[in-house]
N, C-alpha and C positions, 0 to 999 in steps of 0.2 A: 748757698753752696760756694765755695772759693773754687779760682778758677782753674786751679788744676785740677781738681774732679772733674768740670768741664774738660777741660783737655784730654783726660786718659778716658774720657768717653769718647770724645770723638777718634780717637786713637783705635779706640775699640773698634770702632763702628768703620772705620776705613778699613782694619783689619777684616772684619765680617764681609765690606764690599769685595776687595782685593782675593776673598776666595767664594766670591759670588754664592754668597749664603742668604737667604730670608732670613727675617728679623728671628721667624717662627722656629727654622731649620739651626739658627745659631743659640738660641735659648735650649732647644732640645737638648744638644749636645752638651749641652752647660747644666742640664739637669733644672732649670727653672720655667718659671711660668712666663711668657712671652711681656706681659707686663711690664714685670720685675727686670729684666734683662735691659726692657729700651727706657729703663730707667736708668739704670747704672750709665749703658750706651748715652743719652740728655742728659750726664753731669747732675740728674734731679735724687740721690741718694747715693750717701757712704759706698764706697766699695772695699770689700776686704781684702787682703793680701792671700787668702785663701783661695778666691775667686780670681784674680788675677795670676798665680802659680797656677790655676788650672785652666786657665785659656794659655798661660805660655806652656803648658806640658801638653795638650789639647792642640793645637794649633803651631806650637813647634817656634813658637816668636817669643825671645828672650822679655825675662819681666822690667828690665832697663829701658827696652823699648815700649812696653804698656804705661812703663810707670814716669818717664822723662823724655819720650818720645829722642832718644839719642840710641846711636848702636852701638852695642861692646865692640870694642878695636884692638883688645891686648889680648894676648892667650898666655905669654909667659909671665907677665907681672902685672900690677897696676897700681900708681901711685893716687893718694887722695890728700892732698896739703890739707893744714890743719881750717876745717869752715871752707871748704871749697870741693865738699862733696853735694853732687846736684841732690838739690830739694823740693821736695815736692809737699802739700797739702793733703793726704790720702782721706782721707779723712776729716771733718774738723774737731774730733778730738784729739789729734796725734799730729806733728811736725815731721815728717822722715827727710835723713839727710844720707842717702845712698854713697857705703863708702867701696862698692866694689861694682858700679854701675859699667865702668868702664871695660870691667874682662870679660870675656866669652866663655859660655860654657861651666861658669861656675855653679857650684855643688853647696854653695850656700850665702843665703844675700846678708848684707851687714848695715845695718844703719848705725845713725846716732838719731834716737827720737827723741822729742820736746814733746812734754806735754804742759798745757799751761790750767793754771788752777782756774775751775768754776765757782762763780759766785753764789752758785747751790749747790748743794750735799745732793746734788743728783746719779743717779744709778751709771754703774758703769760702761763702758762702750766694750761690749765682750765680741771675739775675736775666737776663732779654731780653723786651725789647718793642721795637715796631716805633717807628721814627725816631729822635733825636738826644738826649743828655741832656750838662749841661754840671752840673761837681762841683767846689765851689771852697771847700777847707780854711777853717776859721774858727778852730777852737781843735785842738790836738794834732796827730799824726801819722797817715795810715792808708796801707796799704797795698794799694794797687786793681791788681786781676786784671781783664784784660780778654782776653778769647781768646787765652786760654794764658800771655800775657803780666806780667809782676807790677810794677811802678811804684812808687816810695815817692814820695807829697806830703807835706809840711809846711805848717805854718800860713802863710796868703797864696799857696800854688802850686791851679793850676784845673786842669781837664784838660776839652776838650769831646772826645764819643766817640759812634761810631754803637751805640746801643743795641740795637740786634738781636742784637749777638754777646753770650755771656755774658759778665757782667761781675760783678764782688762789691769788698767792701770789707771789711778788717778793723783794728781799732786797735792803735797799736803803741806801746811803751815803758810796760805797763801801767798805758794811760791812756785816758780815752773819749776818741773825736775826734767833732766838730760839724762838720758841712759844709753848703753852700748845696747844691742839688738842683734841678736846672730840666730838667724832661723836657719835650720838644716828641715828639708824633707827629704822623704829618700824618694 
């Protein structure tokens, strides 16, 4: 596991302390099996942006903080110079480079993901959280699975999609592909 899933677990796990929760008492609330929870909390398995929007709606603590351990400081704007939005690991099939980490209160997160190609034709890393996300090609190929279904984009094509159903991405023509990311939940 790289070591910023280590980190946004201990992030977790400080979070869980600081409202004097049990490991048992914070899985509850998270709707999971206590196992699985102080899995995510020891950096020892992927955690979804799914699960992490629902401890920050859950728990009231911005997902900039779960996901970068930094706190939003703007409320009226925020700028992101170009490769100088904070990056994180979430995953090790995905790269996220948060480009709106820095405001408060925002109504929907934006990265630029990196996905980088595997040296097998392995199944994809599927993904669902609640409401709408919009994925618009910047550099290479990838191939997006969206409930059952498989799509090839290329560089300049977007796709908006109801994010609840699983969805995944993979790179294609062994090459990584860059994409914009704009997840709304309501």
């Amino acid at each position: 596991m790289t070591t910023d899933i280590k980190a946004i677990g201990e992030r977790i796990k400080g979070l869980r302390d600081a409202l004097d929760l049990t490991p048992d008492e914070m899985a509850q609330q998270l709707e999971l099996e206590t196992g699985a929870y102080l899995a995510y909390e020891q950096g020892e398995g992927d955690i979804s942006i799914s699960l992490l929007k629902r401890i920050e709606k859950e728990f009231n603590v911005d997902l900039a903080t779960l996901m970068f351990g930094t706190e939003p400081k703007m409320s009226s704007y925020f700028v992101t110079r170009k490769d100088q939005g904070l990056a994180v690991e979430r995953v090790a099939a995905y790269k996220y480079q948060s480009l709106t980490a820095g405001f408060t209160h925002n109504i929907a997160d934006i990265f630029i993901v990196t996905v980088e190609p595997k040296s097998t034709d392995s199944d994809f890393f599927l993904n669902i959280h609640p409401g709408q996300e919009f994925n618009m090609v910047l550099e290479g190929s990838l191939l997006f699975h969206h409930n059952g279904k498989n799509i090839t984009l290329n560089e300049g094509d977007s796709i908006y999609f109801d994010s609840s159903l699983p969805h995944g991405m993979k790179a294609l023509n062994n090459k990584a592909v860059k994409f914009l990311a704009v997840v709304i939940e309501p």
